[in-house]
PDB file of N, CA, C and O in Angstrom:
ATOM      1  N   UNK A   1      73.668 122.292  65.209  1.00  0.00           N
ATOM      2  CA  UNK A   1      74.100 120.976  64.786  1.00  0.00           C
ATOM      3  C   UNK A   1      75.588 120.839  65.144  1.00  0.00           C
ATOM      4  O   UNK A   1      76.450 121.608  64.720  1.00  0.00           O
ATOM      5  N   UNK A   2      75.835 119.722  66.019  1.00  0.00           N
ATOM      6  CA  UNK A   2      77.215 119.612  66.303  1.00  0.00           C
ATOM      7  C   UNK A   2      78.572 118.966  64.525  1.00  0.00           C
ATOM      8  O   UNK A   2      78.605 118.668  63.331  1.00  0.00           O
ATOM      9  N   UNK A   3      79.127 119.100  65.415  1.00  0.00           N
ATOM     10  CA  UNK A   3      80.628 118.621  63.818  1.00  0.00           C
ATOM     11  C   UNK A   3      80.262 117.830  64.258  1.00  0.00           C
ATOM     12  O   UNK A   3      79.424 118.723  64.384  1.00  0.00           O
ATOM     13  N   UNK A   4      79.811 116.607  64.881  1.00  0.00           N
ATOM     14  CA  UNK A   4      80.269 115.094  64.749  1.00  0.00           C
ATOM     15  C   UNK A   4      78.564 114.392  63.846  1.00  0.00           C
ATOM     16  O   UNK A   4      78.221 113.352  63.285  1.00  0.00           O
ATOM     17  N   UNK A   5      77.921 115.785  64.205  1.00  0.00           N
ATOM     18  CA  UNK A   5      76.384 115.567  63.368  1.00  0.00           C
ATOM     19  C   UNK A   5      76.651 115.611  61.826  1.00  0.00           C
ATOM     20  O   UNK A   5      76.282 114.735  61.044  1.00  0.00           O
ATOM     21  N   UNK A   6      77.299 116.679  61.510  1.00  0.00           N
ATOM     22  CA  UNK A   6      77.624 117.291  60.392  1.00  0.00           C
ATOM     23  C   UNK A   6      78.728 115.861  59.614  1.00  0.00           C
ATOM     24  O   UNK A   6      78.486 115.296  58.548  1.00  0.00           O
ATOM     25  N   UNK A   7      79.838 115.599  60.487  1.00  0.00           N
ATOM     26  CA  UNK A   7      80.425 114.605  60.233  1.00  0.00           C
ATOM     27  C   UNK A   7      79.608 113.462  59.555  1.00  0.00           C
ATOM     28  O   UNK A   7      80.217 112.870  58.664  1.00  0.00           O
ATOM     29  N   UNK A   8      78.325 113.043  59.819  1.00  0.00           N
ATOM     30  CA  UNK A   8      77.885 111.873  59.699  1.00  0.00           C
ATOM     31  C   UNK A   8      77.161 112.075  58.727  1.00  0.00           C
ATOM     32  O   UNK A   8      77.217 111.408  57.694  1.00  0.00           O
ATOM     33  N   UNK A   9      76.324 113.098  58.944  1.00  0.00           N
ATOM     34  CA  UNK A   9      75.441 113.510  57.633  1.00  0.00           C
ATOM     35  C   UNK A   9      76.291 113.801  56.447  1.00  0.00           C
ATOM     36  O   UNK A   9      75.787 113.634  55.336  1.00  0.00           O
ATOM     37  N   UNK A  10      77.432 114.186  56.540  1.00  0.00           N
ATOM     38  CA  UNK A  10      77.905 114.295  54.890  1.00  0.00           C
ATOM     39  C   UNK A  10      78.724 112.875  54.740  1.00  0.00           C
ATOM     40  O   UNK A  10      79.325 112.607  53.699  1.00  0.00           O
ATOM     41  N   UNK A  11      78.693 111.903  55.986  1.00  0.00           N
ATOM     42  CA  UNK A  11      79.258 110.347  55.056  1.00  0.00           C
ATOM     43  C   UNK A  11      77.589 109.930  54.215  1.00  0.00           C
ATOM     44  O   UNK A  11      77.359 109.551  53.066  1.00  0.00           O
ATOM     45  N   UNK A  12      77.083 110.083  54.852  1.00  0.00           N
ATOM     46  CA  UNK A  12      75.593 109.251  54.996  1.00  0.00           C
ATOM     47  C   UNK A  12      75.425 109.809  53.301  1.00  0.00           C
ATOM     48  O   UNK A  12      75.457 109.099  52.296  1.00  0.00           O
ATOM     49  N   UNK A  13      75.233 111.339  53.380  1.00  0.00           N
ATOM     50  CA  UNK A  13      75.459 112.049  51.366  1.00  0.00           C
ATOM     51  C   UNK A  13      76.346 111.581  50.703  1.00  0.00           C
ATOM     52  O   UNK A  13      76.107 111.263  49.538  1.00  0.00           O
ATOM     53  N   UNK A  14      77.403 111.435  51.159  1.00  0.00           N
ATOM     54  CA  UNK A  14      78.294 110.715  50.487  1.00  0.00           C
ATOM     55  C   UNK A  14      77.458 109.702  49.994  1.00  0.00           C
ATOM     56  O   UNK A  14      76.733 109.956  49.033  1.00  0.00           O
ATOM     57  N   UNK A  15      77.454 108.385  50.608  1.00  0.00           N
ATOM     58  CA  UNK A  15      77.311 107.426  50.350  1.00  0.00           C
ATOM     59  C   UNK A  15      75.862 107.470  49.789  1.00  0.00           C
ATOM     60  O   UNK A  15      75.586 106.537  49.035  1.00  0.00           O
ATOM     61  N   UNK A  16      75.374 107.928  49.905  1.00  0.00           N
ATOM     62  CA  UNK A  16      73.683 107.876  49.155  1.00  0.00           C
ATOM     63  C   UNK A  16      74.216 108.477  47.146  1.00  0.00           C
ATOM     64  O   UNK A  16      74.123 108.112  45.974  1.00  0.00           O
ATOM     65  N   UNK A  17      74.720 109.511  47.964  1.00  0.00           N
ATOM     66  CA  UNK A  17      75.627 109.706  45.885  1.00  0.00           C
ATOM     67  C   UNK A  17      76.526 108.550  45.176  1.00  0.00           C
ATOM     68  O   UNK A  17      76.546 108.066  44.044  1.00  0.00           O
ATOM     69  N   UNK A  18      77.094 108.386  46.100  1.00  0.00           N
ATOM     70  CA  UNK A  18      77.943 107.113  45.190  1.00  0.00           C
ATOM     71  C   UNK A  18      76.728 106.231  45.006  1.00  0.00           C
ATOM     72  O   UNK A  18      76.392 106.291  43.823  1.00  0.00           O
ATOM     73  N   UNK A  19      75.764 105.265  45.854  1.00  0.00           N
ATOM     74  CA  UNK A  19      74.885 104.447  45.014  1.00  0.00           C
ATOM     75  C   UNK A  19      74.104 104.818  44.257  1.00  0.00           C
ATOM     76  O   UNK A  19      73.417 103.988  43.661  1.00  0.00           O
ATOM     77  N   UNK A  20      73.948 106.178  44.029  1.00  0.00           N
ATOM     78  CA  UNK A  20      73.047 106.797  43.172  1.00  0.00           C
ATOM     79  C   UNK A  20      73.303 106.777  41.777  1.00  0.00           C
ATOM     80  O   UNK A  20      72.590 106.589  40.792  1.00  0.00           O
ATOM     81  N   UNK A  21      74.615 107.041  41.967  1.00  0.00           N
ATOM     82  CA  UNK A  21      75.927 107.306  40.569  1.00  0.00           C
ATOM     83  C   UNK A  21      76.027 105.376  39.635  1.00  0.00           C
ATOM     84  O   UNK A  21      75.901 104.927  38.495  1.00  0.00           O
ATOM     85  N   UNK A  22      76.332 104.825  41.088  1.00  0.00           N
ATOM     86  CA  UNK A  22      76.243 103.596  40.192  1.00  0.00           C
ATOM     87  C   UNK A  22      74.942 102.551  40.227  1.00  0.00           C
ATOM     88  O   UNK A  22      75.013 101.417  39.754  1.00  0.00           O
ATOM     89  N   UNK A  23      74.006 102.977  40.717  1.00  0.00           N
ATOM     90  CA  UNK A  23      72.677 102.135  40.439  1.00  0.00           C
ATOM     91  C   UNK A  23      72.124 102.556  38.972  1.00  0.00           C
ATOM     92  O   UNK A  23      71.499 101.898  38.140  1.00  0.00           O
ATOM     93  N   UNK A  24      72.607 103.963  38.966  1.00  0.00           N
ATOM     94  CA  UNK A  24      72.001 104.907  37.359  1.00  0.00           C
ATOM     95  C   UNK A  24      72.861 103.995  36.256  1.00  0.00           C
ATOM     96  O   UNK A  24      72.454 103.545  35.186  1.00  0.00           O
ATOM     97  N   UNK A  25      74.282 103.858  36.908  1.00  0.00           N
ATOM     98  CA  UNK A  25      74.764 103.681  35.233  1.00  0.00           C
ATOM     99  C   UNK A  25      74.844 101.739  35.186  1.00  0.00           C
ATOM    100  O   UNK A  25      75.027 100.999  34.219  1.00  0.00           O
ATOM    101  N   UNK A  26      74.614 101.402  36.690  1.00  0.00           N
ATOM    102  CA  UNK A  26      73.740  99.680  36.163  1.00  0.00           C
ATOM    103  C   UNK A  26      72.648  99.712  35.330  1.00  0.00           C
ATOM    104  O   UNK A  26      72.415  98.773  34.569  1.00  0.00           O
ATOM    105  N   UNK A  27      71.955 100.686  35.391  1.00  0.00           N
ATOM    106  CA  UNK A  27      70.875 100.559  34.858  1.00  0.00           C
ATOM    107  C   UNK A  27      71.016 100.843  33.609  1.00  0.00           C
ATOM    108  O   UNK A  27      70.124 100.284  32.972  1.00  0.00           O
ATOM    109  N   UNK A  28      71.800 101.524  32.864  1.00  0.00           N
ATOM    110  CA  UNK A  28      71.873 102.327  31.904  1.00  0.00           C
ATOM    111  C   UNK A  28      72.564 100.832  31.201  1.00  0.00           C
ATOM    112  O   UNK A  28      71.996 100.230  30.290  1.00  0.00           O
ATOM    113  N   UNK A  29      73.475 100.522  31.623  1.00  0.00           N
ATOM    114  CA  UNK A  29      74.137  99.424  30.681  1.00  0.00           C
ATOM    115  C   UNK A  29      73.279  98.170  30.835  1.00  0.00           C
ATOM    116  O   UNK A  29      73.748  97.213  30.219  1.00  0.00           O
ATOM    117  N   UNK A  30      72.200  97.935  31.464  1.00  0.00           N
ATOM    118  CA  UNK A  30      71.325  97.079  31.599  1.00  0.00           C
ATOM    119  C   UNK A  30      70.318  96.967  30.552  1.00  0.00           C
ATOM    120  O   UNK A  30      69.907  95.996  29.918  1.00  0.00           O
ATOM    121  N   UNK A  31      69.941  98.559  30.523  1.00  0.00           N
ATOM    122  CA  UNK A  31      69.202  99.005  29.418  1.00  0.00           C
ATOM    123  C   UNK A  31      69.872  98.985  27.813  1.00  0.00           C
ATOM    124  O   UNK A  31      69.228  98.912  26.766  1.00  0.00           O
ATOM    125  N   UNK A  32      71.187  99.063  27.948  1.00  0.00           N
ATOM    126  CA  UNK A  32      71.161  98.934  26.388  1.00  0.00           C
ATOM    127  C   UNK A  32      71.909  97.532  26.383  1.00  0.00           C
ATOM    128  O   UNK A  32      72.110  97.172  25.223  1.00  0.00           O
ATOM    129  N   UNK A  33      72.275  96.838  27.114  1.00  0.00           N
ATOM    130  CA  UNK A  33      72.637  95.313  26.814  1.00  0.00           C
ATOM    131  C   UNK A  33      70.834  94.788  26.425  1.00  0.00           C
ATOM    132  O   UNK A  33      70.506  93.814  25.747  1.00  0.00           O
ATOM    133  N   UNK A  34      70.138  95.546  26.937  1.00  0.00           N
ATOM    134  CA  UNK A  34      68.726  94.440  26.298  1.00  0.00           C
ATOM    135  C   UNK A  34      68.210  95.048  25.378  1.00  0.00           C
ATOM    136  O   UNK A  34      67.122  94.544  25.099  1.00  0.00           O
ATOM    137  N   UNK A  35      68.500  96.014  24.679  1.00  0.00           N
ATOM    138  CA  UNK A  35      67.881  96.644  23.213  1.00  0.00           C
ATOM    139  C   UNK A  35      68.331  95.477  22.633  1.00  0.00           C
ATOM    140  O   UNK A  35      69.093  94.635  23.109  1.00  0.00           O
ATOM    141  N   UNK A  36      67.545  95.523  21.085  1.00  0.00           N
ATOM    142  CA  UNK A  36      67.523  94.149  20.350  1.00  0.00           C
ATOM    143  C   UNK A  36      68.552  94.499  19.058  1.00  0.00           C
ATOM    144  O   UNK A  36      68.293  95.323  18.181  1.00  0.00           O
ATOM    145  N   UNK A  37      69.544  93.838  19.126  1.00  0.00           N
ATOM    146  CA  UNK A  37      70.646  93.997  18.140  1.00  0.00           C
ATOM    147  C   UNK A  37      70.638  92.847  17.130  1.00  0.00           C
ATOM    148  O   UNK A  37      70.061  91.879  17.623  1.00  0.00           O
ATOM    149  N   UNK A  38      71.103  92.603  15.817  1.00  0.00           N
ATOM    150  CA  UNK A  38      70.921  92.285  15.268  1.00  0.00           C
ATOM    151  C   UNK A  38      72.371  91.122  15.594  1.00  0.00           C
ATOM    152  O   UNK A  38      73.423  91.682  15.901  1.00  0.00           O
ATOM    153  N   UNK A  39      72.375  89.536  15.514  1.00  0.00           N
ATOM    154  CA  UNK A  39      73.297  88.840  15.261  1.00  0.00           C
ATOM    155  C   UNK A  39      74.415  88.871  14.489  1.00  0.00           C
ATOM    156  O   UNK A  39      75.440  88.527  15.076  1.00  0.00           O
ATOM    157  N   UNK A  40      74.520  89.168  13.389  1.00  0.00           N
ATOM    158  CA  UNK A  40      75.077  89.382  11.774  1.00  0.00           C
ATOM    159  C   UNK A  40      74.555  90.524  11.288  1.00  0.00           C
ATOM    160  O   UNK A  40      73.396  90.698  10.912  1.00  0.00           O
ATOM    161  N   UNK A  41      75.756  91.569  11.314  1.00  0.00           N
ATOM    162  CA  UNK A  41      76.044  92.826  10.539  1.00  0.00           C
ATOM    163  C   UNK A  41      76.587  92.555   8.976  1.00  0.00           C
ATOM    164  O   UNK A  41      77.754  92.182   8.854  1.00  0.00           O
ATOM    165  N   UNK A  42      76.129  92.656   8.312  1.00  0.00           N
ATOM    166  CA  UNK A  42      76.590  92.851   6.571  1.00  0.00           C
ATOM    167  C   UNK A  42      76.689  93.853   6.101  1.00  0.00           C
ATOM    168  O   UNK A  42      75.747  94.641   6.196  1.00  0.00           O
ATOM    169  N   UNK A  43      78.118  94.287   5.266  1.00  0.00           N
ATOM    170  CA  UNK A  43      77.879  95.069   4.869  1.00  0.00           C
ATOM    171  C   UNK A  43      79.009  94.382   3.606  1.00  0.00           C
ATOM    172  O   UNK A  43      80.115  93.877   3.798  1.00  0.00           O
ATOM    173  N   UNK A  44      78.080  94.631   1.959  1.00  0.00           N
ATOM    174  CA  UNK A  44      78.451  93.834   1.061  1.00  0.00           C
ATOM    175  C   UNK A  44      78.896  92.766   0.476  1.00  0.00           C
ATOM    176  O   UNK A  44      78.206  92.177  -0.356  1.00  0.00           O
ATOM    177  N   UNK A  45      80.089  92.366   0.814  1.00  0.00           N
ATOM    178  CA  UNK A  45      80.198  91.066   0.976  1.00  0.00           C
ATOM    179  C   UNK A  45      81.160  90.610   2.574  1.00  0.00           C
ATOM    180  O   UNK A  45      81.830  89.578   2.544  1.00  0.00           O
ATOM    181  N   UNK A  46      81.137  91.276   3.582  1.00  0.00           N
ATOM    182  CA  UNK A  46      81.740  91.050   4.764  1.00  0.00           C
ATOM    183  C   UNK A  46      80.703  90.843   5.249  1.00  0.00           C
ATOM    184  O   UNK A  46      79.825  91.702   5.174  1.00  0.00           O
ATOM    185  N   UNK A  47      80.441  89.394   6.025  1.00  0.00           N
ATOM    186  CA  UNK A  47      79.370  89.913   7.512  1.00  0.00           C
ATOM    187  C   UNK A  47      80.154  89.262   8.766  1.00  0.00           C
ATOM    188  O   UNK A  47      80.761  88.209   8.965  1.00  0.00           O
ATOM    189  N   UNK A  48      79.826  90.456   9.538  1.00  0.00           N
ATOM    190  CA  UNK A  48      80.851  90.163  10.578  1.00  0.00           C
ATOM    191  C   UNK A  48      79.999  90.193  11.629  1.00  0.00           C
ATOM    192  O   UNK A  48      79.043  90.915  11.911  1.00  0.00           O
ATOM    193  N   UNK A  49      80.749  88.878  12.381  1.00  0.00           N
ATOM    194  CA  UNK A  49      79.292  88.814  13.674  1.00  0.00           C
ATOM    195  C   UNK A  49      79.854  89.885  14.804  1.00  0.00           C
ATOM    196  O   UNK A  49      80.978  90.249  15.149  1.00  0.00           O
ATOM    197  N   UNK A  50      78.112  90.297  15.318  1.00  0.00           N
ATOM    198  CA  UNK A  50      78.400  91.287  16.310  1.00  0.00           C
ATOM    199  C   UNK A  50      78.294  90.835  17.770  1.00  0.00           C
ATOM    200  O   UNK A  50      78.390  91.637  18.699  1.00  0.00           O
ATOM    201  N   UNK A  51      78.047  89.230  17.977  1.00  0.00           N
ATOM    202  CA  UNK A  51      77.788  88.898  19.362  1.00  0.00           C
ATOM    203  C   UNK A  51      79.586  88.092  19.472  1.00  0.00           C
ATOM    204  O   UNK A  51      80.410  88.000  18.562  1.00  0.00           O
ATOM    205  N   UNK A  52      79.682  87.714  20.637  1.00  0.00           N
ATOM    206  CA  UNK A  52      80.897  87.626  21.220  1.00  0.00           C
ATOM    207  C   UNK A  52      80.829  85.791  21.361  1.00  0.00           C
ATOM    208  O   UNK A  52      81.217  85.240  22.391  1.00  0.00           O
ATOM    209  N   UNK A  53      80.442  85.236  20.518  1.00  0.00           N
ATOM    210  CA  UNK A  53      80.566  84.083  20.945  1.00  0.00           C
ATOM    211  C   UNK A  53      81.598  83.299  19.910  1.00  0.00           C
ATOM    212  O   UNK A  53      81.684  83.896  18.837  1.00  0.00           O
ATOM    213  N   UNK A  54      82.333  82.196  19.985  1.00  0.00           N
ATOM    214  CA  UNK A  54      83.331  82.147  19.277  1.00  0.00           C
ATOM    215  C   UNK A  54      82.276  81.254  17.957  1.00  0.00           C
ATOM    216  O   UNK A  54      82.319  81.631  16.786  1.00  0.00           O
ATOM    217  N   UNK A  55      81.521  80.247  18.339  1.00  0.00           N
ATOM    218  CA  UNK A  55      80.235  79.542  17.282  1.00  0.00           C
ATOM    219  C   UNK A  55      79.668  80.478  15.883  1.00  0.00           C
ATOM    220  O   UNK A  55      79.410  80.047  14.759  1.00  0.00           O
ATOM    221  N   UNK A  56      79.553  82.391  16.575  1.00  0.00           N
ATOM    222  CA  UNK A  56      79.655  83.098  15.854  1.00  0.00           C
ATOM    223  C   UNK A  56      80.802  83.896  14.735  1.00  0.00           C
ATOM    224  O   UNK A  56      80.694  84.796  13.901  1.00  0.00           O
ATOM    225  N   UNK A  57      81.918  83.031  15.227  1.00  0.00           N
ATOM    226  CA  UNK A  57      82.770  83.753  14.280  1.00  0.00           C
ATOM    227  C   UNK A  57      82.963  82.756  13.019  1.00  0.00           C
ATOM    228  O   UNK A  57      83.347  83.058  11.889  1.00  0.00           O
ATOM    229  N   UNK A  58      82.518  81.235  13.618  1.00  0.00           N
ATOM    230  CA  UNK A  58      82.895  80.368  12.072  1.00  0.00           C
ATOM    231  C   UNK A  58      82.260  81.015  11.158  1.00  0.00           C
ATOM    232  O   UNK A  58      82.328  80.652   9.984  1.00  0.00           O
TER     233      UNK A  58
END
């Protein structure tokens, strides 16, 4: 196998790891942005909203 073979094959690994690295952790934050969370956290007399919308903070 020549260096300019070798050259290419470890961009080509390269680059197959990096989308590997970040297709996993799209997925991962994909996956827990859609677990089912509850709107309104209470705890005694505080409930404090847990979604990010400002409608939720009145």
């Amino acid at each position: 196998m020549s260096i300019k073979a070798r050259k290419y094959l470890m961009i080509f690994s390269l680059c197959a790891l990096v989308s590997a690295l970040y297709g996993t952790a799209a997925y991962r934050v994909e996956q827990t942005r859609m677990q089912p969370t509850f709107a309104i956290s209470c705890h005694q007399d505080q409930c404090v909203p847990r979604s990010g919308s400002f409608s939720a903070l009145r």
